[in-house]
N, C-alpha and C positions, 0 to 999 in steps of 0.2 A: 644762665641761671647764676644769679648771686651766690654769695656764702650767705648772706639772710636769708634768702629765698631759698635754700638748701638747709640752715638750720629748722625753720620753720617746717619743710616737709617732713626732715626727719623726726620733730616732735611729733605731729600731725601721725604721721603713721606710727611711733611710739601709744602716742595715746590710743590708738586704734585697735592696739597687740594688747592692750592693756586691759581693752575696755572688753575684748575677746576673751582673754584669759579669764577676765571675772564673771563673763557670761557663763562659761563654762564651767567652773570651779561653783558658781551658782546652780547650776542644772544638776550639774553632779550630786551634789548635797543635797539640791531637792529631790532626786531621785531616791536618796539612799534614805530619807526620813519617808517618800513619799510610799515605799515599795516596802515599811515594816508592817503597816494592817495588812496580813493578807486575805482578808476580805473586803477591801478595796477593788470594784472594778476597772482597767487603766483610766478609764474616761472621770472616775472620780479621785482619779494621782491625779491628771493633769493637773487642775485647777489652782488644789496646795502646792504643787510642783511648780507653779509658774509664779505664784502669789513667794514662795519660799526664793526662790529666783531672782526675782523684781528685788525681795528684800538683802538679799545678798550685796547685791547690784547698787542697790543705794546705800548699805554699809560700808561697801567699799570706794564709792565716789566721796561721802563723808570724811574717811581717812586719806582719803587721797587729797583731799580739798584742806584736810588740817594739816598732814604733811605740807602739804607747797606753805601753806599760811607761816607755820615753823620756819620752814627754810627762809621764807624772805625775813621773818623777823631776824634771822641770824646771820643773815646777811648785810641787813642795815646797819645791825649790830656791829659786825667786822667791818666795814665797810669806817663807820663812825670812829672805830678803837685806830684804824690803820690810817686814817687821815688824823688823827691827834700823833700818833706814834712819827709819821712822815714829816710835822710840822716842826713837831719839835727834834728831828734830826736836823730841818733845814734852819734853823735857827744856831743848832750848836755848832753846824760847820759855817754858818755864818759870824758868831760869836770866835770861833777856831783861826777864821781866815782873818776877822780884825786883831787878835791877837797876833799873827804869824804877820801882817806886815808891822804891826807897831812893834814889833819885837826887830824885824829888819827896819825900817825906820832908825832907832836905838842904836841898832849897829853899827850903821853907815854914819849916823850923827856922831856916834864914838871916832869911829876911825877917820872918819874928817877932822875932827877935833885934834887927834891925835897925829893927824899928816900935818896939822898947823903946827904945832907945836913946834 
């Protein structure tokens, strides 16, 4: 097994815990809304309990699906800032290293000059 192929299960089961957890967190709430009539008979919880369920379920894939949408925006974002930031280092040490030989350059022309002398 790769490290892709090892990233990928571990998302894979990530979203699997995830998508469990909102099952549940859904049921639960529909139980607790669904169990206030108590003149409800179970068979008539079910229903709103599943319907309350479903809607949890898809409120939470919605925020899940704008979450990631965010992140990649912020990502391109940094992504964008760190490649201007990167260029313009490799420019100044490029700009630093013409500097630093035409300064030796200068130097070595001085003291030859001055060995002629």
């Amino acid at each position: 097994m790769s490290i892709g192929d090892g990233r990928t299960l571990v998302q894979e089961i990530e979203g699997h815990l995830l998508l469990a957890a909102a099952r549940e967190e859904g049921r639960t709430a529909a139980a607790r809304v669904a169990c206030r009539p108590g003149w409800m008979t179970d068979t008539q919880r079910d229903d709103p309990g599943r319907q309350l369920e479903e809607e949890y379920l898809t409120l939470a894939r919605t925020s899940w699906r704008r979450t990631a949408e965010r992140a990649e925006e912020l990502r391109e974002m940094y992504e964008t800032r760190y490649r201007a930031l990167r260029q313009r280092l490799v420019a100044w040490c490029v700009l630093g290293g013409a500097l630093l030989a035409a300064t030796g350059l200068l130097v070595l022309a001085a003291a030859r000059e001055m060995s002629a002398q």
